[in-house]
Backbone as a ProteinNet text record, in pm:
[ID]
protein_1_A
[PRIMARY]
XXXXXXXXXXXXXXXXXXXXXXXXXXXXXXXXXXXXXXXXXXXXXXXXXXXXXXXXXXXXXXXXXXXXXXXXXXXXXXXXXXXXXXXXXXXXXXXXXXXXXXXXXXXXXXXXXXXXXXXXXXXXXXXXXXXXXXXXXXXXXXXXXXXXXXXXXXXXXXXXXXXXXXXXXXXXXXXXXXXXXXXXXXXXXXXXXXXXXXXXXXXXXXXXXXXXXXXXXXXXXXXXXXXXXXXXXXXXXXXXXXXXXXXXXXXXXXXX
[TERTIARY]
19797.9	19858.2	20008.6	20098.2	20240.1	20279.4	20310.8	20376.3	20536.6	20640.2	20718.3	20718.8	20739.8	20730.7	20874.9	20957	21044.3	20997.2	20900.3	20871.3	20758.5	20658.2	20523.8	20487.1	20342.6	20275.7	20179.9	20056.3	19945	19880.3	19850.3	19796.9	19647.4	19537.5	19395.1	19330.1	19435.7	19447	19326.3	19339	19240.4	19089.1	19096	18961	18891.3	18990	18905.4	18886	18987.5	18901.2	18858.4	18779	18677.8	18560.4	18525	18340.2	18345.3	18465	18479.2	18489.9	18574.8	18592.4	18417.7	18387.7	18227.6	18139.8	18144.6	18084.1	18102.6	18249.5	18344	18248.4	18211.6	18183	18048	18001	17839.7	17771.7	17909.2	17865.8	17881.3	18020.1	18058.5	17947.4	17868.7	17771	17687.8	17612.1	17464	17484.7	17611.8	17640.3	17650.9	17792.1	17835	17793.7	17710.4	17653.9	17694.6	17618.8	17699.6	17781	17967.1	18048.4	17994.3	18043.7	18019	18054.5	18008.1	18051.1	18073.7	18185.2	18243.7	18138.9	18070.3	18011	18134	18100.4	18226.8	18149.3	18050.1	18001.1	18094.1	18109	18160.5	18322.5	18395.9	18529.4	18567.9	18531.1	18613	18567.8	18642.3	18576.5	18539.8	18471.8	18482.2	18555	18562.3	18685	18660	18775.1	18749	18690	18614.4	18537.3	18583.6	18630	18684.4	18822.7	18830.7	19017.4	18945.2	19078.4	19094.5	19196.3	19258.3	19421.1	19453.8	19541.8	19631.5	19717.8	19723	19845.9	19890.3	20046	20118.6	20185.1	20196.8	20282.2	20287.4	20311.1	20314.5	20208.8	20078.7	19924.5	19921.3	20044.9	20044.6	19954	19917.5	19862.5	19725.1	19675.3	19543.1	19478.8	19361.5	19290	19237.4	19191	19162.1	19059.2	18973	18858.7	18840.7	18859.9	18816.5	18766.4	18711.8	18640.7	18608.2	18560.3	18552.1	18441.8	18447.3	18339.4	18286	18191.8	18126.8	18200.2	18256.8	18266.4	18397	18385.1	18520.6	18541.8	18675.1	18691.3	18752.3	18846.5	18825.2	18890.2	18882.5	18869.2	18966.1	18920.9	19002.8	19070.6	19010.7	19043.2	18987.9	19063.9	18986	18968.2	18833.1	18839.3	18776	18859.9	18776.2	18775.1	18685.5	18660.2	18730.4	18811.3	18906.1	18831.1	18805.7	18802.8	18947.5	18960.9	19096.8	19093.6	19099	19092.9	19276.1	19315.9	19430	19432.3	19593.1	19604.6	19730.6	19731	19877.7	19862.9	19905.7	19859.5	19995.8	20082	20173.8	20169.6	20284.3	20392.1	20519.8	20606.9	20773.3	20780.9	20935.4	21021.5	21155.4	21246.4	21375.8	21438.9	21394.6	21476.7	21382.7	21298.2	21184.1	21145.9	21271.3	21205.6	21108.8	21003.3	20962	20969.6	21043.2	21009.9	20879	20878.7	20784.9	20836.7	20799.2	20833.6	20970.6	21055.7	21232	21236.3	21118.5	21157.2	21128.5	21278.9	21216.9	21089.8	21009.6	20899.1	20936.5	20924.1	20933.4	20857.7	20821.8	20723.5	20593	20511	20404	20362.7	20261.7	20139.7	20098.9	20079.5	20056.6	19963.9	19835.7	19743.5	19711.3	19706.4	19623.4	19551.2	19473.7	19315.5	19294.1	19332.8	19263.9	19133.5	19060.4	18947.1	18962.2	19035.5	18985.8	18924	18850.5	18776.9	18801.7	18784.6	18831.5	18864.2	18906.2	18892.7	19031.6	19031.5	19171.8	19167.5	19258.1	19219.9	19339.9	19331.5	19436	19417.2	19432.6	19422.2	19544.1	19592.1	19646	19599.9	19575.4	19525.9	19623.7	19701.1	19832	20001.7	20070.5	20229	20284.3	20406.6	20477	20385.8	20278.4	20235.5	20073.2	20065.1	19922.9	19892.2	19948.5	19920	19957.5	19993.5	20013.2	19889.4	19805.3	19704	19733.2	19634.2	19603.6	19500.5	19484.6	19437.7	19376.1	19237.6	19162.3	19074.5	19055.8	18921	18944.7	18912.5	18904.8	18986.6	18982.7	19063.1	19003	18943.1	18927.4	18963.4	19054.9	19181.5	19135.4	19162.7	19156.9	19286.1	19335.4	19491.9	19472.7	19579	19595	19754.3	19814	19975.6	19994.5	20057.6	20061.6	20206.2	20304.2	20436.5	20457.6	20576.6	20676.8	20815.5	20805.9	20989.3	21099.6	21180.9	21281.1	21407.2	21352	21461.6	21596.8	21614.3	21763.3	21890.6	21781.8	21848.8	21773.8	21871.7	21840.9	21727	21637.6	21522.3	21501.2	21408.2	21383.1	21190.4	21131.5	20949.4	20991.7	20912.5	20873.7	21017	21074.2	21206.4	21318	21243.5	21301	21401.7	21518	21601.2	21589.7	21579.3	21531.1	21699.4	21735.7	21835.9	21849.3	21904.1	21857.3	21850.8	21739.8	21694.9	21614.5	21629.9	21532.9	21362	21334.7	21188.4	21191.2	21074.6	21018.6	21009.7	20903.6	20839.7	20766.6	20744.9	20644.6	20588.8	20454.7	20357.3	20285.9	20290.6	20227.2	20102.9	19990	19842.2	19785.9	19785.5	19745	19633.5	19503.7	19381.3	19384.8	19362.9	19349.7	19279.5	19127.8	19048.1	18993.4	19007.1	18956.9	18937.5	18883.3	18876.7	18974.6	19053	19156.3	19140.8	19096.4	19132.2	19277	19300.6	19401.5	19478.3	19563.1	19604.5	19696.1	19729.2	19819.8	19826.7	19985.2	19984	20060.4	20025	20070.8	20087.1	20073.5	20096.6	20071.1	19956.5	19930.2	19768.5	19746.8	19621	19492.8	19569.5	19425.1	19363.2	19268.3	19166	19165.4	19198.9	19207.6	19131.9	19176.5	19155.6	19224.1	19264.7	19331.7	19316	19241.4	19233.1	19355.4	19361.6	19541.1	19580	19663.1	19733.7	19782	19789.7	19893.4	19951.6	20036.8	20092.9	20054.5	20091.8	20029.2	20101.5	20172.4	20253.6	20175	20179.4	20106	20162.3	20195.5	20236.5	20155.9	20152.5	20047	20029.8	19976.9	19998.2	19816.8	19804.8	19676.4	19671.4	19595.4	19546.7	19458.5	19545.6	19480.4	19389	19261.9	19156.4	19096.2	19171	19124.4	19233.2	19294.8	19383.4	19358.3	19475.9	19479.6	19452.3	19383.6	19438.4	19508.2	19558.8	19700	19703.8	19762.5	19755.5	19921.3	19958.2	20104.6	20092.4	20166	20155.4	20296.9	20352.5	20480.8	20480.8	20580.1	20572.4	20697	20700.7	20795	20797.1	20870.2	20875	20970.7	21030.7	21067.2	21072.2	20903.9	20852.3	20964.5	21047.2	21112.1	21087.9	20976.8	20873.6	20740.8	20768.7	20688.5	20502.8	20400.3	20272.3	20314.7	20368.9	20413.7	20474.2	20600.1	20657.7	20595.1	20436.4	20382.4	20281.2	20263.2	20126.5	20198.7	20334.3	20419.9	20428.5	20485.8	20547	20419.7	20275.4	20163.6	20166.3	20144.4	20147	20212.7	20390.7	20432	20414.5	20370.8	20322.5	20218.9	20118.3	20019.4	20061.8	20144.5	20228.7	20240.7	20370.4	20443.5	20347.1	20210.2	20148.8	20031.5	19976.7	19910.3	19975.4	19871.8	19937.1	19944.2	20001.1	19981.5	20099.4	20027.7	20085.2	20114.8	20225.6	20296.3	20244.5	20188.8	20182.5	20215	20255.7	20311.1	20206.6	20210.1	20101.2	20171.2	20194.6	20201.5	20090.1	20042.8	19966.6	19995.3	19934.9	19908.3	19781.8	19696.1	19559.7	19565.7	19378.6	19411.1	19254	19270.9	19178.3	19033.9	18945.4	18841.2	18675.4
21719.3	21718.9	21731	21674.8	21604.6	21700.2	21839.7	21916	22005.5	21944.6	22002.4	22183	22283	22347.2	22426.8	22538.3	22648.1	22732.9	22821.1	22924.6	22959.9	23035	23040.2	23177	23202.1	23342.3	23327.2	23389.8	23351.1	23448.3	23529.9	23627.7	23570.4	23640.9	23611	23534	23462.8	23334.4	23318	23446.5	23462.6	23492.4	23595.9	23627.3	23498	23414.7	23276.4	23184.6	23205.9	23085.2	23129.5	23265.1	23325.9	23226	23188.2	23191.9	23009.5	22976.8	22787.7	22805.8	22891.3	22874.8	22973.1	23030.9	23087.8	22974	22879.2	22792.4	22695.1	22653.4	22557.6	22622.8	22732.1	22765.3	22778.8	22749.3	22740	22582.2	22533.6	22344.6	22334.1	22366.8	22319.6	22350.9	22458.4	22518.5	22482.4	22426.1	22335	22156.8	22140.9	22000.9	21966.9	22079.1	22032.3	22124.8	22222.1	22251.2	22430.7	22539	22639	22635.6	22687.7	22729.2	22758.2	22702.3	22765.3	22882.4	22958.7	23184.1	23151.8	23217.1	23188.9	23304	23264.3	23408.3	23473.7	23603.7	23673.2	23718.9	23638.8	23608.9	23524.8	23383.7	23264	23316.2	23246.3	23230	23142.1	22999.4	22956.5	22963.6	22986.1	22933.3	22822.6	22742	22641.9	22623.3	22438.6	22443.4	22459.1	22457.4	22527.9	22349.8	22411.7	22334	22340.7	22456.1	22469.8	22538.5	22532.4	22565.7	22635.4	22746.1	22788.1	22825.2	22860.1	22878.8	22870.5	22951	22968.3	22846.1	22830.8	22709.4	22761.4	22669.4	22669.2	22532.3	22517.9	22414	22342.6	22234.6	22148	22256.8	22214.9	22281.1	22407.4	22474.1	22642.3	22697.9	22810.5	22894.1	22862.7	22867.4	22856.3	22840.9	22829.5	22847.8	22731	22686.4	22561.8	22566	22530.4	22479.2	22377	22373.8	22208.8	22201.8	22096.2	22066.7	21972.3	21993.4	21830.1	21756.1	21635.7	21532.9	21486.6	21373.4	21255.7	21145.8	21120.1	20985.4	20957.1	20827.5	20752.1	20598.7	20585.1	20454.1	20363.3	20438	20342.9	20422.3	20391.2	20473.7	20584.1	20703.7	20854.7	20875.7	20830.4	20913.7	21002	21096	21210.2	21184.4	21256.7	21272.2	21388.8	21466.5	21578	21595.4	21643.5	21699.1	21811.5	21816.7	21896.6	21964.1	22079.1	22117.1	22226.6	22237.4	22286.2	22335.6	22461	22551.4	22581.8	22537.2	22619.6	22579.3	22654.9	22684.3	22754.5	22765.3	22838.5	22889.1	22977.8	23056.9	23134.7	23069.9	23206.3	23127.1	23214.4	23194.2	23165.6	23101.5	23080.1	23126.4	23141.7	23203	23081.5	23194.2	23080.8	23040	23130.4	23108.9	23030.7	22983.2	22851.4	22776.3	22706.1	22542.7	22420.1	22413.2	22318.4	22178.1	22081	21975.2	21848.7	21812.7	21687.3	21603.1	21473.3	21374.1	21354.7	21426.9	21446.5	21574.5	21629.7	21768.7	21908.5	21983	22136.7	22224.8	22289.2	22341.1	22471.8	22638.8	22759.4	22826.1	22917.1	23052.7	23006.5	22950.8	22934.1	22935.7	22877.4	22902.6	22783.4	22789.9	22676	22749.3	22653.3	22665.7	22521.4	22535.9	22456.7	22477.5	22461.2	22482.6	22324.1	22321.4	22223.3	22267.6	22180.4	22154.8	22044.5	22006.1	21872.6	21872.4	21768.6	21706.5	21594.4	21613.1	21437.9	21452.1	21338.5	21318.3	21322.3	21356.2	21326	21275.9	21141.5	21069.9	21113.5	21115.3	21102.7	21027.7	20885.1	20822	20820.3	20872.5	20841.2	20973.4	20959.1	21053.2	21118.1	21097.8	21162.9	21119.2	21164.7	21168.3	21253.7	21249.2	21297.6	21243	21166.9	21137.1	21166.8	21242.1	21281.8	21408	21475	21546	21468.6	21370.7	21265	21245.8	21219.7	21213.8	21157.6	21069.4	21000.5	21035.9	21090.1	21130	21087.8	21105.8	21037.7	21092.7	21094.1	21173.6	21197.9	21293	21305.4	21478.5	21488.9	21597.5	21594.5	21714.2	21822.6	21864.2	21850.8	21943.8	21956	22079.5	22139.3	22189.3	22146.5	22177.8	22234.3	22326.2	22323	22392.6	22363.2	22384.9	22373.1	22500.9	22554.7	22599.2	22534.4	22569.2	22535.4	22631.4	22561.8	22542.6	22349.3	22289.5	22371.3	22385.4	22487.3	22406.2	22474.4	22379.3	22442.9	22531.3	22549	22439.1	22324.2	22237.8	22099	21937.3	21858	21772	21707.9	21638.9	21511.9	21424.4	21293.6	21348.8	21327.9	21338.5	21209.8	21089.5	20976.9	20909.1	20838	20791.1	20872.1	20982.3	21085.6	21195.4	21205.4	21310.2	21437.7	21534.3	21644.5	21753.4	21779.5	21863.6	22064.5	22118.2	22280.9	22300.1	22374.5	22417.6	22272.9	22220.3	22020.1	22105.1	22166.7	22198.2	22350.5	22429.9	22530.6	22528.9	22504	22477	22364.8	22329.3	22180.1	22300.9	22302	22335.8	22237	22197	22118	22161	22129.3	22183	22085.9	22073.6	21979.6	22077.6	21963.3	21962.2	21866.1	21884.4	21759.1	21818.9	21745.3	21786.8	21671.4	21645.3	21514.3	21479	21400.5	21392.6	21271.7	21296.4	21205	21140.7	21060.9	20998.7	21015.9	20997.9	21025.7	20998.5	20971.1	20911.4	21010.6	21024.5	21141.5	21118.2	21156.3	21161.5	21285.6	21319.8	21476.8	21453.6	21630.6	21588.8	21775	21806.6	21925.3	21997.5	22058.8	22116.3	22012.2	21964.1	21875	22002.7	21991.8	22087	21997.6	22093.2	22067.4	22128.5	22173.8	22255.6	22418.9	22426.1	22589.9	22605.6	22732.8	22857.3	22919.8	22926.7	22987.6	22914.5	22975.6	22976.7	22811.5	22732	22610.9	22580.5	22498.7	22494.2	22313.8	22283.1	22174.1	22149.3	22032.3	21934.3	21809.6	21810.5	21722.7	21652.8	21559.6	21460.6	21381.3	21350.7	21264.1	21232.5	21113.5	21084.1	21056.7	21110.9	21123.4	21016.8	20970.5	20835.1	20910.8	20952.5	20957	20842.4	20921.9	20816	20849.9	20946.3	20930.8	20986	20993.1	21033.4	21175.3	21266.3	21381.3	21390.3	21512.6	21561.8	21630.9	21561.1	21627	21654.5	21756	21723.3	21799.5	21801.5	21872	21887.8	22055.1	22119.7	22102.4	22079	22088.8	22188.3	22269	22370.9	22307.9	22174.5	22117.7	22138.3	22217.3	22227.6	22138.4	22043.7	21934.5	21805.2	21796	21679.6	21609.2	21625.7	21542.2	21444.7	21558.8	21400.7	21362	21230.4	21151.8	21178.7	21129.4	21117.2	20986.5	20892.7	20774.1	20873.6	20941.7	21023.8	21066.9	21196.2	21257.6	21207.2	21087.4	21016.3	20951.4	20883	20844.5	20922.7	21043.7	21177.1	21191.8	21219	21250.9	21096.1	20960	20850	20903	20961.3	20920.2	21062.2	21157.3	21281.2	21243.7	21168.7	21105	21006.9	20958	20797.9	20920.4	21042.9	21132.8	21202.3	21208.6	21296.9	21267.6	21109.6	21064.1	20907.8	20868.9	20787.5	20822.9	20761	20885.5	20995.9	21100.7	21234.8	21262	21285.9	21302.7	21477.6	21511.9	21639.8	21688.1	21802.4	21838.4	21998.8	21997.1	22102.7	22170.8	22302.6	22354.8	22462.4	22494.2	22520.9	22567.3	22712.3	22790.9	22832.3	22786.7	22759.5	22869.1	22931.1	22945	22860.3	22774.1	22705.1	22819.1	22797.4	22875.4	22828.7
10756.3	10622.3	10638.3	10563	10627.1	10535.5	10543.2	10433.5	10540.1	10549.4	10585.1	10572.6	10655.6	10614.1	10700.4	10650.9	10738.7	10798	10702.9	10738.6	10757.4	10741.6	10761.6	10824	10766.3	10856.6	10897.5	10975.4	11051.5	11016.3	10893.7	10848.4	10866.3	10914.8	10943.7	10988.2	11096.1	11153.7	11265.9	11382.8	11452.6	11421.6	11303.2	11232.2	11239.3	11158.2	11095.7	11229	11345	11436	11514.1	11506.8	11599.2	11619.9	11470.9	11449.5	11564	11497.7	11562.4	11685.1	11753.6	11928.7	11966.2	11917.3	11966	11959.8	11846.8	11882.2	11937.4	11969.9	12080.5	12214.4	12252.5	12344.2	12401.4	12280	12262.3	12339	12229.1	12228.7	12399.4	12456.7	12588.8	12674.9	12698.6	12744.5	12774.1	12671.3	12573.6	12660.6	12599.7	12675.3	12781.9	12857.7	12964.4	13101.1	13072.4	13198.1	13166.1	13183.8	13274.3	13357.1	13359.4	13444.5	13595	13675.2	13825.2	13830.4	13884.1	13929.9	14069.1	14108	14260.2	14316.5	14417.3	14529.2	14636.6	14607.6	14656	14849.7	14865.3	14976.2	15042.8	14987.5	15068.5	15072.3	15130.6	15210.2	15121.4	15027	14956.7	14822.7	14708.9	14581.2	14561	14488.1	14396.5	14342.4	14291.2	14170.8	14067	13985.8	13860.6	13723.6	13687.7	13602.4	13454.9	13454.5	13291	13272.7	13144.4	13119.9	12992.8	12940.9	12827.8	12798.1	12702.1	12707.7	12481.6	12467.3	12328.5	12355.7	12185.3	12146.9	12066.6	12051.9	11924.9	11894.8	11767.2	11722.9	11596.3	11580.2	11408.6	11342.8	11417	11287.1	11312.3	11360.1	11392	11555.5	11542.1	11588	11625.9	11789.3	11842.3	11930.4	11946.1	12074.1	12178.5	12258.9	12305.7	12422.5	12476.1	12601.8	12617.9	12742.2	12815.7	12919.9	12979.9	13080.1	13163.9	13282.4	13353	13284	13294.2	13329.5	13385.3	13482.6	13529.3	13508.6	13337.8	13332	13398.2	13398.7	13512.7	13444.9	13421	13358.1	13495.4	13612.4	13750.6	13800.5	13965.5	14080.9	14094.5	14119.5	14135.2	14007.9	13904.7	13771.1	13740.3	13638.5	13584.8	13413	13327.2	13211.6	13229.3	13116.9	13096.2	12881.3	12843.1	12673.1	12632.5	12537.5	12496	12342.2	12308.2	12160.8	12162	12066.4	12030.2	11842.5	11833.5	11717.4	11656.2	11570.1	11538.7	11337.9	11295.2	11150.8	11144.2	10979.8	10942.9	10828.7	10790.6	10640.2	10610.6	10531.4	10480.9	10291.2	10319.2	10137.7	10217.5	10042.9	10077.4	9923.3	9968.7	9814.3	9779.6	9740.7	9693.3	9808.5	9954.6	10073	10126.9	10119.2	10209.2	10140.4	10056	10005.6	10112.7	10068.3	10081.6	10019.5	10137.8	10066.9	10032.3	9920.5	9947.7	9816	9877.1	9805.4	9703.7	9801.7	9777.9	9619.9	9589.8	9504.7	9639.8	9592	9695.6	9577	9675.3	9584.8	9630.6	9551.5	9612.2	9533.7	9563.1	9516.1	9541.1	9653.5	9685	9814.1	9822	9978.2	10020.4	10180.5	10196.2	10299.3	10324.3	10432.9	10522.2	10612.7	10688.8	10836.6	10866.3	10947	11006.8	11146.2	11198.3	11314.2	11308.5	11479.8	11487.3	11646	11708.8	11819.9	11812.1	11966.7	12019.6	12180.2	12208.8	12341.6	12415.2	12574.9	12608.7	12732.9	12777.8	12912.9	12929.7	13046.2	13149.7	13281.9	13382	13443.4	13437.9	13534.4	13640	13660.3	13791.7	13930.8	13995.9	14113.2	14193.5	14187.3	14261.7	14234.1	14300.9	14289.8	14133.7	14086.9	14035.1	13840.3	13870.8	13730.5	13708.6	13803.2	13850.4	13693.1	13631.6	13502.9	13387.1	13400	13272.6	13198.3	13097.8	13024.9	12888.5	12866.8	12704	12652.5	12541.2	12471.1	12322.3	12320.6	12181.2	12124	11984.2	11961.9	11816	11736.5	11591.8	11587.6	11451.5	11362	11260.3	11213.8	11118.9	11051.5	10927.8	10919.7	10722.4	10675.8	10587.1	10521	10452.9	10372.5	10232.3	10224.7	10086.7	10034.6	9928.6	9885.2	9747	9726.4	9589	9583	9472	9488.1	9356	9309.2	9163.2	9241.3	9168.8	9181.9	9161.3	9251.1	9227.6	9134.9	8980.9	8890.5	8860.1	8945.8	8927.8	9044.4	9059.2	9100.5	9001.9	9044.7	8994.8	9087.3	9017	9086	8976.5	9054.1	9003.4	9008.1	8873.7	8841.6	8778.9	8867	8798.2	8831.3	8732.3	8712.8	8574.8	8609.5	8486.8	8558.5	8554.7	8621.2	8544.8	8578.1	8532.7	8608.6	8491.5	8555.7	8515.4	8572.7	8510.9	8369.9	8313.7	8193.2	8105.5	8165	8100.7	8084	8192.3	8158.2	8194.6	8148.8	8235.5	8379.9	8397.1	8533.4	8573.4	8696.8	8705.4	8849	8815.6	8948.6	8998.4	9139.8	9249.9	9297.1	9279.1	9393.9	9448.2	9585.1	9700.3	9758.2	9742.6	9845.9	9943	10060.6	10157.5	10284.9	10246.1	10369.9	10389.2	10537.3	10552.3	10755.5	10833.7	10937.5	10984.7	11092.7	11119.9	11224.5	11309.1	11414.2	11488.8	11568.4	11670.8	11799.6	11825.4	11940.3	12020.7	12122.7	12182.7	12345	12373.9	12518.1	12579	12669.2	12737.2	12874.1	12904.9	13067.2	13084.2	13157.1	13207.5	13204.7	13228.9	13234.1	13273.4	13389.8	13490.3	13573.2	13578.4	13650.2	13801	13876.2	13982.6	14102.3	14230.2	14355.4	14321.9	14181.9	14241.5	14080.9	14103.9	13985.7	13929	13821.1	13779.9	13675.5	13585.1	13467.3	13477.7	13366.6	13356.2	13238.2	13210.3	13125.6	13061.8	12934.9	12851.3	12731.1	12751.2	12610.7	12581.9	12453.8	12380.7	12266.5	12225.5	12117.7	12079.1	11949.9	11913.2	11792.3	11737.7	11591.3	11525.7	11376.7	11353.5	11229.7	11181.2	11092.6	10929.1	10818.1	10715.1	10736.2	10672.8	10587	10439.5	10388.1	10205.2	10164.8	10049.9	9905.9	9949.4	9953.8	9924.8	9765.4	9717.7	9550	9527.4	9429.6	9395.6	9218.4	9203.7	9050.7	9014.3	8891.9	8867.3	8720.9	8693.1	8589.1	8532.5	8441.5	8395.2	8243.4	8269	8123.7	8041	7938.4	7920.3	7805.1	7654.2	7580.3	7516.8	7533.9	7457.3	7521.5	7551.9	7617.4	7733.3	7793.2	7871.7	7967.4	8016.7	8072.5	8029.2	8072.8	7991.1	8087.9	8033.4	8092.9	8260.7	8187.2	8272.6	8427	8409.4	8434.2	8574.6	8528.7	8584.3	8697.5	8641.3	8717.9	8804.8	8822.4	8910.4	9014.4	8975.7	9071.5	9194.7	9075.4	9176	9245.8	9272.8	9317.6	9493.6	9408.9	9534.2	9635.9	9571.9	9700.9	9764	9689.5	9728.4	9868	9841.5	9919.6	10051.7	10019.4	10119.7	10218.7	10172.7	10239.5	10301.6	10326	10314.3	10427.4	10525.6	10646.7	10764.7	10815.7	11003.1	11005.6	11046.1	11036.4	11155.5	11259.9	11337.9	11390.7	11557	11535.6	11702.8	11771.4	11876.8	11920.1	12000.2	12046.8	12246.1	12248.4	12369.6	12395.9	12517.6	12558.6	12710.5	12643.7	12795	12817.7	12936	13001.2	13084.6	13130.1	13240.6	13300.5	13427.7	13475	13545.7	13557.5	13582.4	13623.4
[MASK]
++++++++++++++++++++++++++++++++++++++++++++++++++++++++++++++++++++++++++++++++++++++++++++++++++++++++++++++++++++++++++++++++++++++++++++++++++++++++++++++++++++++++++++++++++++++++++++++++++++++++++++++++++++++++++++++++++++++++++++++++++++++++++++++++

């Protein structure tokens, strides 16, 4: 969900992606095999089969597991399955305008909650591009944004300029839950020959596939804007928030 934001808090952030990474951990399990246990008999470990590791970034705050595979698209490549839990939950005031669709919005909340899944390829087997990886798979993501236009400035609703004291208030409420497809390329957390902490950058762009809802309240006591006006305004947040959504992700693992 493409909602610019400054500021933000992570109030109950972990609570809520307990129940998803328990079952991130369930699924990997069920699917991809029980983890190897090193015997503290033998002289060498095994390698490590799985990763886990915290993120941060664009969709906030979160958790992540991954793992090897079998499959092979050609010779001495790696794929391994990525799930990945994160979100963001605060408020803003007069000091954290949010923008969208060129009005600042303040005195509200914004949430969003993603889960994605999906592969990540390395094909290359060695040298200086050997942690490089492409990345594919789907998104989860649950939004929602509640703000009043900050009208002690001037704004355009519709093709109507609205300048201080023109209206009361105009309130914004955005739902947008929907599954995204995805494209992304990085470079880190290949599971390799050695147990230990790694590090993981990720870029990547995700593909709306339905209309956010949107709706807008205006407290206008000498009609200034028009109905025409309002259904425009929602059109183009609709337009702003809605399309491929641009998103960045770091990550600290530890392999296991």
């Amino acid at each position: 969900m493409k909602m610019p934001i400054r500021k933000s808090t992570s109030s109950a952030l972990f609570n809520t992606l307990k129940p998803i990474l328990s079952l991130a951990l369930i699924v990997s399990v069920v699917v991809f095999g029980t983890p190897a246990i090193a015997d503290d008999t033998l002289s060498t470990k095994p390698e490590p089969k799985y990763s886990a590791g915290l993120t941060i970034g664009s969709l906030g705050l979160g958790a992540t597991v991954s793992g090897k595979t079998n499959w092979s698209l050609i010779d001495n490549d790696q794929i391994q399955w990525r799930l990945l839990a994160s979100g963001l939950d605060g408020d803003f005031d007069n000091a954290d305008d949010v923008d969208i669709a060129g009005i600042d919005y303040k005195d509200g909340d914004i949430a969003i909650y993603s889960f994605q899944a999906g592969v990540d390829w390395y094909p290359v087997a060695s040298g200086w591009a050997d942690e490089i990886y492409l990345s594919t798979g789907l998104i989860y993501q649950d939004g929602d944004f509640s703000g009043y236009a900050n009208t002690a400035k001037s704004f355009y609703v519709g093709n109507t300029l609205v300048n201080p004291g023109d209206i009361t208030s105009l309130k914004t409420e955005i739902d947008n839950s929907q599954v995204l497809p995805y494209l992304s390329v990085g470079w880190g957390n290949k599971l390799t020959h050695e147990r230990g902490f790694d590090f993981q950058a990720e870029v990547g762009i995700a593909m709306s596939t339905k209309d956010a809802n949107v709706s807008l309240t205006a407290i206008d006591p000498t009609n200034h804007l028009s109905e025409a006006d309002l259904a425009k305004e929602k059109k183009a947040i609709e337009d702003d928030i809605d399309g491929a959504v641009g998103f960045a992700t770091l990550i600290v693992s530890y392999h296991f």
